[in-house]
C-alpha positions in Angstrom: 22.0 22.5 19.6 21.2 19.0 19.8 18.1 19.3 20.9 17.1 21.6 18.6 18.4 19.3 15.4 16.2 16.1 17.5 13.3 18.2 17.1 14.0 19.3 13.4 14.5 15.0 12.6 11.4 14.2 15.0 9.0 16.8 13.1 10.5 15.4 9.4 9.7 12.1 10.4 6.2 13.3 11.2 5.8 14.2 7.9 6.8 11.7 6.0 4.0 9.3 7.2 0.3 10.8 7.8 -1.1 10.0 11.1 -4.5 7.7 10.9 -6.7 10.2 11.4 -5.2 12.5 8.8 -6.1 9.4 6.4 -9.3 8.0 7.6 -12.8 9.5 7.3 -15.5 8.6 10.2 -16.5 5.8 8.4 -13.3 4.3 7.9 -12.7 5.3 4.1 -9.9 7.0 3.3 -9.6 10.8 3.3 -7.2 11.1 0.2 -6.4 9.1 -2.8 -4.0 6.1 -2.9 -0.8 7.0 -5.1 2.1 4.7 -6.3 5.2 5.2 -4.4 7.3 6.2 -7.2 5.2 7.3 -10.3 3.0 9.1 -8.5 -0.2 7.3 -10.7 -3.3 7.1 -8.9 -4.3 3.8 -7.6 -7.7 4.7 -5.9 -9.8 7.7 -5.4 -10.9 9.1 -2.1 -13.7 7.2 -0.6 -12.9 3.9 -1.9 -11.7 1.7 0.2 -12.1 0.7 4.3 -9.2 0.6 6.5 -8.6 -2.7 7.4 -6.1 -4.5 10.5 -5.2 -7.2 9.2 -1.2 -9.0 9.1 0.0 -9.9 5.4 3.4 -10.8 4.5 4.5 -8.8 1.2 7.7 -9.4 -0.7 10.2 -6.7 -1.0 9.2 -3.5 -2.8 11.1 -4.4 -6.6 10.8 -3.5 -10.2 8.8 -6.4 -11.9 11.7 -6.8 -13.7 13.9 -7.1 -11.2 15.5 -10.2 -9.7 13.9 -11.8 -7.0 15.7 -11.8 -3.9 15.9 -14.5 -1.4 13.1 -16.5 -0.3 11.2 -15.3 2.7 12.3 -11.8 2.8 9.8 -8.9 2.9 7.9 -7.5 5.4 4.2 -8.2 7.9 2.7 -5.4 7.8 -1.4 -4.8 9.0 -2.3 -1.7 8.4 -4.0 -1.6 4.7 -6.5 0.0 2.6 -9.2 -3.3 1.6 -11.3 -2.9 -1.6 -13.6 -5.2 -2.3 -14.1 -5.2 -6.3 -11.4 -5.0 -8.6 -12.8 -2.7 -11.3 -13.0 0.0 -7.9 -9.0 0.4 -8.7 -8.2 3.4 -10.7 -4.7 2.1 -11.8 -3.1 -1.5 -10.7 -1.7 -4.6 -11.8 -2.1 -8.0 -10.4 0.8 -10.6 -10.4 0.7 -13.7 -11.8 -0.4 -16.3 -9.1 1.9 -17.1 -6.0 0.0 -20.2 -4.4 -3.2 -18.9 -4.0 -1.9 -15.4 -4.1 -2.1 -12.4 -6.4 0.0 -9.2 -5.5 -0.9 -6.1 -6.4 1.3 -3.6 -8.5 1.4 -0.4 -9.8 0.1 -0.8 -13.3 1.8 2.2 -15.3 5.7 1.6 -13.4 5.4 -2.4 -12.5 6.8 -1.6 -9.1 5.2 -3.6 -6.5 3.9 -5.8 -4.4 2.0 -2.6 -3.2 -1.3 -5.4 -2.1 -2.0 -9.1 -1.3 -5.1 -10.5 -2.9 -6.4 -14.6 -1.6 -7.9 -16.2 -5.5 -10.3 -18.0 -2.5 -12.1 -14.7 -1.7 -13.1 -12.7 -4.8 -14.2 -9.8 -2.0 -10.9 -8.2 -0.6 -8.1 -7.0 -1.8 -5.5 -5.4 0.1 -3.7 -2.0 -0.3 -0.6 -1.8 2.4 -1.1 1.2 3.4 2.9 2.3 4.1 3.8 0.9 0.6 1.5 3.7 -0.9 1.4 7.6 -0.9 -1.9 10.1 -0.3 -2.1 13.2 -1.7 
């Protein structure tokens, strides 16, 4: 029975997250729109935005209105969805500056940082991609 129930958790597991090639097209554009996490709202359509390998630290997932936690905390991550004009975004929010960073939130639920975006080049903006859904 135990190997049955391993099974069962590996093939939930498998679900959960879409593999890369379930999310990238050909040309490196995603397959499926970009959704918030937890309201669901659509942050970009299909077709949008590149894939893009590059390692960002993001601050824990929080409410805007949350407390901060502790300094340092959060995750690297490199796997995101890069955009290179703001006004492409369907739905998001920008922080306000961090250094010379902006993150990138959900704009109808504040929940965030779902992106990292560097106020010294106006061309990318990132989208983690395992902070987001696709639907």
């Amino acid at each position: 029975r135990l190997d049955s129930k391993e099974t069962e958790e590996s093939s939930v597991e498998s679900k959960e997250c879409c593999t890369r090639s379930e999310l990238v097209s050909e040309d490196g554009k995603n397959l499926k729109s970009v959704l918030c996490q937890r309201c669901g709202s659509k942050v970009l359509c299909p077709g949008m935005a590149v894939y893009s390998e590059k390692e960002l630290f993001l601050p824990p997932m929080r409410n805007k209105k949350a407390p901060s936690l502790t300094e340092g905390s959060g995750d690297n991550l490199s796997a995101h969805w890069l955009v290179d004009d703001m006004y492409t975004f369907e739905n998001v929010g920008f922080t306000n500056d961090v250094g010379r960073i902006k993150y990138l939130i959900c704009a109808d639920c504040e929940i965030g940082p779902i992106g990292w975006h560097c106020l010294d080049d106006k061309k990318s903006y990132y989208v983690a991609v395992e902070r987001v859904d696709h639907a």
